[in-house]
N, C-alpha and C positions, 0 to 999 in steps of 0.2 A: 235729578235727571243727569248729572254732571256724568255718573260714571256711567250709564247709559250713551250717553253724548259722546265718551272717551273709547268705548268701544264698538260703536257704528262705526265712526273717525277713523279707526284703526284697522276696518273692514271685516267688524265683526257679522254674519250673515244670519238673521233672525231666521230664516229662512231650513238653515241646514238641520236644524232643533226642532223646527214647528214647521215640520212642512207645509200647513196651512196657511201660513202669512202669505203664501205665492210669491208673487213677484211685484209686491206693493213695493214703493221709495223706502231704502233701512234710514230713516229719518225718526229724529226724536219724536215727533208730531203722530207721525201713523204708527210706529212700533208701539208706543204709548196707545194710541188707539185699537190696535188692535188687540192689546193684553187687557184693558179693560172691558172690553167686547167679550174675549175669550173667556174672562174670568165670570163674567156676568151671566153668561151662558151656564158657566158651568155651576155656578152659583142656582141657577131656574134650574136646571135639572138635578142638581143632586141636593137642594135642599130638603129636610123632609117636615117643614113646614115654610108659610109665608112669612119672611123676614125681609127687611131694607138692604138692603147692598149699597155698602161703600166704598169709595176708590178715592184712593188720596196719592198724587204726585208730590214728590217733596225732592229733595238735596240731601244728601248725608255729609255734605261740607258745610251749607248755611242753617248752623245751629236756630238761629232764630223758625226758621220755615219747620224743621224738622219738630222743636219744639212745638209752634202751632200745631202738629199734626199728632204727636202724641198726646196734647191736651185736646185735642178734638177726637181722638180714640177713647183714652181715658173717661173721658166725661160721658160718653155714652153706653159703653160698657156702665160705668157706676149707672147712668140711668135706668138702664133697663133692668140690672139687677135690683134698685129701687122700685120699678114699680111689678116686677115679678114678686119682689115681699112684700107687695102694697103699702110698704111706709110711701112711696109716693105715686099716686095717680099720673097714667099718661098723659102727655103737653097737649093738652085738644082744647081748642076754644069753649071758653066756658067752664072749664073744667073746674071743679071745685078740690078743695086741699081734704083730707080724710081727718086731720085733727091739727088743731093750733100744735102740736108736735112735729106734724109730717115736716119733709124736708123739702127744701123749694130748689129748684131749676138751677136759679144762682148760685147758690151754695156748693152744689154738683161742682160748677163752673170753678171754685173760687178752690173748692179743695183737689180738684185735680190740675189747677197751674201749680198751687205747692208746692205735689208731689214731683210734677216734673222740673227739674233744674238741670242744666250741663253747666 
């Protein structure tokens, strides 16, 4: 959010771009709110099936957060193309594993921090 922050500050106007934001506060809090709103919108309308929608704030200064967020991408990306191949069943209570082979949850987790390092 930092450089977001840096060009509100600087009298950047959400507004001149997205005419729709009106004349909300150009504050980190509602701009941020209002792009996930929009995105989510536009997410229900133009998906052409029912999928989850995620929205993830992060820093492109504090590695660490940024981190968090591509291993919180990563890992679900890998999951779902996991159970699209059905080596692994979706996380639903009860769920049972398809074979002492299938891949588990953790694993997802442990090999997509790995990949990601800065």
């Amino acid at each position: 959010m930092d450089i977001l922050k840096e060009r509100l500050d600087a009298g950047f106007r959400v507004e001149t771009y997205f005419p729709s934001y009106g004349r909300a506060p150009s504050d980190v809090e509602n701009v941020t709110k209002y792009f996930r709103n929009k995105f989510l919108s536009d997410h229900d309308q133009l998906s052409t099936r029912r999928r989850p929608f995620y929205f993830y704030q992060t820093s492109v200064i504090d590695t660490q957060v940024t981190r968090s967020v591509v291993n919180a991408v990563c890992e679900g990306i890998l999951q779902r193309c996991l159970e699209n191949s059905r080596v692994l069943l979706p996380q639903e209570e009860g769920a049972r594993w398809q074979s002492e082979h299938a891949i588990k949850p953790d694993s997802v987790r442990v090999a997509c921090s790995e990949v990601v390092e800065f």
